[in-house]
N, C-alpha and C positions, 0 to 999 in steps of 0.2 A: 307690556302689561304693567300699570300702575295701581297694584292692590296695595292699600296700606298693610302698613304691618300691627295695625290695632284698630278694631270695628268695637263701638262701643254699641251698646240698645240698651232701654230703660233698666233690664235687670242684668244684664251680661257685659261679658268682656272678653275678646277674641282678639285671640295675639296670634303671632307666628311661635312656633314651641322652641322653646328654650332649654339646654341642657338642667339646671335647676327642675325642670318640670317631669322626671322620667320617674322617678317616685310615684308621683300622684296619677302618673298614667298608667304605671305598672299598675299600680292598685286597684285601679277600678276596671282595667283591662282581666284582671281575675275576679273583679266581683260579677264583671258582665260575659264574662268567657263562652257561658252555657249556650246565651240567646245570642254573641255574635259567631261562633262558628258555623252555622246555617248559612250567614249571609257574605261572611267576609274571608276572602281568599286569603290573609295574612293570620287570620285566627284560628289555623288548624291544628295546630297546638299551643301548646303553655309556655307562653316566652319565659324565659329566666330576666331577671332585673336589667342583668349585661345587653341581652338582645334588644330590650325596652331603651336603654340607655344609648347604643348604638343606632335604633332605628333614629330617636330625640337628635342625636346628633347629627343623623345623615339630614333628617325632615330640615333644620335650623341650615345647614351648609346650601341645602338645593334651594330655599325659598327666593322664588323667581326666577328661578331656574330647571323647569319643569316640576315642580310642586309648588302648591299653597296652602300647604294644611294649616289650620287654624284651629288651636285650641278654647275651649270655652268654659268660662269662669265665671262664678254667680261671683259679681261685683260686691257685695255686702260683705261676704263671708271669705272669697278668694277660692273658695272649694273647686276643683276640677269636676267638672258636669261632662265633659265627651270631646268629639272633633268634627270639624267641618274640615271644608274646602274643594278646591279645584283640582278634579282626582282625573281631568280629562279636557283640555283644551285645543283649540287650533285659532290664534292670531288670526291667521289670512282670512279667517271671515268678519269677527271674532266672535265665538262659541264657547261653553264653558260647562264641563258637567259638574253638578255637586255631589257630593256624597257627604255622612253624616253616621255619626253615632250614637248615643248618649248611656251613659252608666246606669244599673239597675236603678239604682236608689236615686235617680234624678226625675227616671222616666215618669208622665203621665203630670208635667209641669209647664208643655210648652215649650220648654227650652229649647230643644230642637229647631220647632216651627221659627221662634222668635232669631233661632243664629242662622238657619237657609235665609228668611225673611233680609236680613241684614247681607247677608254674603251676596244675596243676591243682587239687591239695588247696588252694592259696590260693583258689584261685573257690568251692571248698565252707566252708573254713573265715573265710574276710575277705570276701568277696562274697556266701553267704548263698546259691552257686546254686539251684539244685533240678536243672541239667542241664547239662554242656558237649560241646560237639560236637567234632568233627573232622571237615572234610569235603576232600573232595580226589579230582581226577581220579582214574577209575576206574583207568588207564593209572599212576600214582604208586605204584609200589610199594614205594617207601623211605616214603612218606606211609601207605600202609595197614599198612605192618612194623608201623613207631610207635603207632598205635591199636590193634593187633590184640596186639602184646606187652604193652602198660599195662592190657588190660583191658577196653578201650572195647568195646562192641557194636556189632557190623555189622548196622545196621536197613533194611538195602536201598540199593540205586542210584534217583537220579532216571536217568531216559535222555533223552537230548539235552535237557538242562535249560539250558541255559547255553553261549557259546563257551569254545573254547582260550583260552590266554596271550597267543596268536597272532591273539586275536579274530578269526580265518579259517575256522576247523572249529571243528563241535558238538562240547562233551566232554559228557560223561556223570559224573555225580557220586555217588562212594561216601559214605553217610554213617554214622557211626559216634558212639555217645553214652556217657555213664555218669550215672547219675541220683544217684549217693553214693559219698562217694569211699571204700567199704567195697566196691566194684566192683573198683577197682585193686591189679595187679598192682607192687608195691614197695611 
């Protein structure tokens, strides 16, 4: 896999995360805390700055090495807006799932839309996919916005495939693909 290690787009900038960077992720990791423990298995509780700083460094050490998270930054300002990346792949086809965040105070800007939009044509054009997924509780509806605006096809739900974030309750999983990035909307 040949993902670069900086994806630019007209208003963004998506690097691989960098120790420098674990500040700005704590922060907005507590300003978004509310609306990401519904969805995200790592936000079950309230990291302390250290854990923040420890994940920053583990993410920077593995990049390419089974992760790709990609941070993303409004290019003007330099402000941390959320995370992408390749939170699920398999080479021998090549396949690639995204997953995706974004901080309270960013949302309802596109930003998202605009950083899958870019991660994505990298997985067709520098990864050589054949396929990238988006999957996400059926119940995420800011998660299916994002797929269903880019173009991705909604190829069915698994039901009770897997628990919540909550590892407490069964969720049910929409899953959504693009087989060429001649699929995509942008």
């Amino acid at each position: 896999m040949t993902l670069p290690n900086i994806l630019h787009t007209p208003r963004l900038l998506l690097r691989k995360p960098e120790l420098e960077d674990a500040k700005a992720i704590h922060e907005a990791v507590l300003e978004t805390f509310d609306d990401l423990k519904p969805w995200m298995g790592w936000a079950q509780h309230i990291p302390t700055l250290e854990e923040t700083i420890t994940h920053t460094s583990n993410s920077n050490a593995r990049w390419g090495f089974g992760e790709n998270r990609m941070l993303i930054f409004d290019k003007e300002t330099n402000e941390f807006i959320g995370s992408t990346g390749f939170i699920r792949y398999d080479t021998s086809v090549p396949k690639y799932e995204i997953g995706y965040w974004c901080r309270n105070s960013k949302k309802q800007n596109g930003y998202i839309k605009e950083a899958v939009l870019a991660l994505t044509k990298a997985a067709f054009e520098h990864c050589m996919a054949n396929r990238v997924e988006i999957k996400c509780d059926v119940d995420n509806y800011r998660s299916k916005k994002v797929a269903e605006s880019l173009g991705f096809n909604y190829e069915g739900c698994h039901t009770n495939d897997g628990l919540k974030a909550d590892r407490l309750n069964l969720r049910s999983t929409a899953i959504y693909a693009v087989t060429n990035k001649d699929q995509l909307n942008g």
